[in-house]
C-alpha positions as CSV (number, residue, x, y, z in Angstrom):
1,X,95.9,152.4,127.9
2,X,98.2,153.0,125.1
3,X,99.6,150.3,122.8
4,X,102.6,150.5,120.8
5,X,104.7,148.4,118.7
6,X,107.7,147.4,119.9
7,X,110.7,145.2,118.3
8,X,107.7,143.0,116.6
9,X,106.2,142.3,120.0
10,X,103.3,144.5,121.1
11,X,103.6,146.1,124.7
12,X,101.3,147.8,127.2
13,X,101.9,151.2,128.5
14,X,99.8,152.5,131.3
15,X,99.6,156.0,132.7
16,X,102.5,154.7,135.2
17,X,104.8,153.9,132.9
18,X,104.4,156.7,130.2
19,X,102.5,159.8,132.2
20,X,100.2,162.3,131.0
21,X,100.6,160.1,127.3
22,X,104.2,161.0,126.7
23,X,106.5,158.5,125.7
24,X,110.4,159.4,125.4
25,X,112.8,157.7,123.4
26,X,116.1,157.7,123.9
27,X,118.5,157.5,120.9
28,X,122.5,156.6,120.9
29,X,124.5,157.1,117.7
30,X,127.4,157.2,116.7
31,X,129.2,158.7,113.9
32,X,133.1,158.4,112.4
33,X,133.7,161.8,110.5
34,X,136.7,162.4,108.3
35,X,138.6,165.6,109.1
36,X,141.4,167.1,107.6
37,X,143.2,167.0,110.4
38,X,143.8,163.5,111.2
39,X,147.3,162.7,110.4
40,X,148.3,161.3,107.7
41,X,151.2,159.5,106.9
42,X,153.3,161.0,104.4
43,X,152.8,164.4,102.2
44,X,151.7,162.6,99.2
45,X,149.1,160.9,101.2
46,X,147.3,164.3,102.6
47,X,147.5,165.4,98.7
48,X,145.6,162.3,98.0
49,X,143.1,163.1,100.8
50,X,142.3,166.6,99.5
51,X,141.4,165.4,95.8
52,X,139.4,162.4,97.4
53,X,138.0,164.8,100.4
54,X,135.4,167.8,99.3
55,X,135.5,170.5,101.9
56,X,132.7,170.4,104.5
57,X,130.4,173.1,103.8
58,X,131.3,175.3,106.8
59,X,135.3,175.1,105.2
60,X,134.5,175.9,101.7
61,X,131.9,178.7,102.9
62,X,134.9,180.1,105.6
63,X,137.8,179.8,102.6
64,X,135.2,181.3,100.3
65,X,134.9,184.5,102.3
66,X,138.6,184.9,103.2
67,X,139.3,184.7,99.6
68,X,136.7,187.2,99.1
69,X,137.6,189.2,101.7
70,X,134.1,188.8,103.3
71,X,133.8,191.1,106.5
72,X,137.5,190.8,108.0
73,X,137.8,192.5,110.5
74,X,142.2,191.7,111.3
75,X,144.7,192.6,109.0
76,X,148.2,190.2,109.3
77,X,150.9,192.5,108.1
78,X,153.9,190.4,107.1
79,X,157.1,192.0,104.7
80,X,154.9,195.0,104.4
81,X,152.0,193.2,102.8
82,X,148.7,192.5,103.9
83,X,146.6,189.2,104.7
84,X,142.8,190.3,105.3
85,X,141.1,187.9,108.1
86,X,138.6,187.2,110.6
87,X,139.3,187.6,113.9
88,X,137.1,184.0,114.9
89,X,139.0,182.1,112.8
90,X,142.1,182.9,114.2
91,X,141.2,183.0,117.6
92,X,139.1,179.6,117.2
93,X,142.2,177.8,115.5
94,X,145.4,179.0,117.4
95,X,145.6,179.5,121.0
96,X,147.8,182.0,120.2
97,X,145.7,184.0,118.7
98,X,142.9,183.4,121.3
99,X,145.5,185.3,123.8
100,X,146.6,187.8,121.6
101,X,142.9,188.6,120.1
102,X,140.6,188.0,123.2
103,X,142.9,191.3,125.1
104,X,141.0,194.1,124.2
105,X,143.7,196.4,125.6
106,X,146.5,194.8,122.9
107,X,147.5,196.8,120.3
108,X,146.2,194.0,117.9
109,X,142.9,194.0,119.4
110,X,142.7,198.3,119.2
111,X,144.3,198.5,115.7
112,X,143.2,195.7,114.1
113,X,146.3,195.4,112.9
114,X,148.9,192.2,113.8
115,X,152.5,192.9,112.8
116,X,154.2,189.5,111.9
117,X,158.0,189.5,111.7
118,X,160.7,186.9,111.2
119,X,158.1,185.0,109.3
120,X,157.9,185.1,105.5
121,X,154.4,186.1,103.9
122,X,154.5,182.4,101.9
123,X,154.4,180.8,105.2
124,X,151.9,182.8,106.9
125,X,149.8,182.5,103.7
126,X,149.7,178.7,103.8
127,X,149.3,179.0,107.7
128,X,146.4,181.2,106.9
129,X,144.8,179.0,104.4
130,X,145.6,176.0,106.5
131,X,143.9,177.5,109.7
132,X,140.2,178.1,107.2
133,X,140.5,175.0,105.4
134,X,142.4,172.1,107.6
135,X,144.1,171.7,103.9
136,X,147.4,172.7,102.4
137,X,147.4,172.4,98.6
138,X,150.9,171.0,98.1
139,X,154.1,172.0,100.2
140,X,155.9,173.8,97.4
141,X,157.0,176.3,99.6
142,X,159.9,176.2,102.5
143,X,158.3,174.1,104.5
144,X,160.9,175.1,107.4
145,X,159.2,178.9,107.2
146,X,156.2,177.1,107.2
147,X,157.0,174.7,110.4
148,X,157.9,177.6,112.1
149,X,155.0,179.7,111.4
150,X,152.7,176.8,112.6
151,X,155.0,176.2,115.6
152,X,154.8,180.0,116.8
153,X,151.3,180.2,116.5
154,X,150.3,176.2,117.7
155,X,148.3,175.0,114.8
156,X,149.0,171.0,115.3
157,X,147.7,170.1,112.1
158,X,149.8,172.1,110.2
159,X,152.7,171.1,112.5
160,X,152.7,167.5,111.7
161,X,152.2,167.6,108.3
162,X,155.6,169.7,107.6
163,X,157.6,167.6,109.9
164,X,156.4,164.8,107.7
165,X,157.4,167.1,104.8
166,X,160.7,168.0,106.1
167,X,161.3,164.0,107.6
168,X,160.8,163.2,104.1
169,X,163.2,165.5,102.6
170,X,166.3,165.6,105.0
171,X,169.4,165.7,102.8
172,X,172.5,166.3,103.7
173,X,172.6,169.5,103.2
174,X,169.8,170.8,105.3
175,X,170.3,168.2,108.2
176,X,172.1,170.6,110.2
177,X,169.1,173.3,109.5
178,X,166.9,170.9,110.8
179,X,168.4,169.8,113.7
180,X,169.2,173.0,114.8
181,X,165.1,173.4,114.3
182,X,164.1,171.0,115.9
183,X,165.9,171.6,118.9
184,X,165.1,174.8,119.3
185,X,161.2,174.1,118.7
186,X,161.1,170.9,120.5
187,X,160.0,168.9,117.7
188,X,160.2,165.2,118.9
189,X,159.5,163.9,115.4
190,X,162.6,165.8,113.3
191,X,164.6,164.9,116.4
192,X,164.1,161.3,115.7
């Protein structure tokens, strides 16, 4: 007979109820984690989150070794320049990717190479960055080129937070642009 302490109250545990002296314990937990990609309300709101926010250690250690250049194995050639990557990353952040990467009879997939065009190299940079980190520093950039670059290659995250950007700065001027945009991307939010 084996006694164990229990909630204050002492119990008994025969051979029947724990055999061959094993006792198991089962254990329910849960957890509320903070990610990047939640969305956020406004631009100046996901700015706030990234000073309050310190990357996770697997997104510092992934940004760290795409700024380093750390074993890529993809190159993204946009306007003739060159953005050094890793093949998981992309594939494990954008479906389209995941297609594009996981053929091994594409060119992509032989070369190593993926030719980007009718995207600027700004917006596939911050698409880039955005796909290691879940974070955008600040959207100084045309956040339009961005949009699209996020919409073309289905990064959600990304997605939402320029059509908050561009929601936020609709002028009359660009209001046209956008709709036009929107439209053609299906983007329920910059249609309302």
């Amino acid at each position: 007979i084996q006694t164990c302490n229990f909630d204050t109250r002492e119990q008994t545990f025969t051979s029947l109820y724990a055999p061959a002296n094993e006792l198991t314990i089962s254990l329910s937990m849960s957890l509320f984690v903070e990610t990047a990609e939640q969305p956020c309300n406004s631009i100046a709101e996901h700015s706030v989150r990234i000073k309050r926010l310190k990357l996770c250690a697997l997104a510092r250690d992934l940004s760290a070794m795409y700024h380093h250049q750390i074993n890529t194995d993809i190159t993204l050639r946009v306007e003739s320049r060159d953005i050094l990557v890793h093949r998981a990353v992309l594939m494990s952040r954008s479906s389209v990717f995941m297609t594009l990467l996981s053929n091994e009879s594409s060119v992509e997939s032989v070369t190593g190479i993926c030719e980007i065009k009718s995207l600027t190299f700004e917006a596939v940079s911050v698409l880039v960055e955005f796909m290691y980190s879940g974070l955008i520093g600040n959207m100084t950039g045309d956040s339009l080129a961005i949009w699209s670059a996020a919409v073309r290659y289905k990064v959600p995250g990304l997605m939402h937070l320029c059509e908050l950007d561009l929601m936020q700065t609709t002028t009359n001027e660009n209001i046209c642009t956008l709709i036009v945009a929107s439209d053609r991307f299906n983007s329920t939010p910059l249609c309302e």
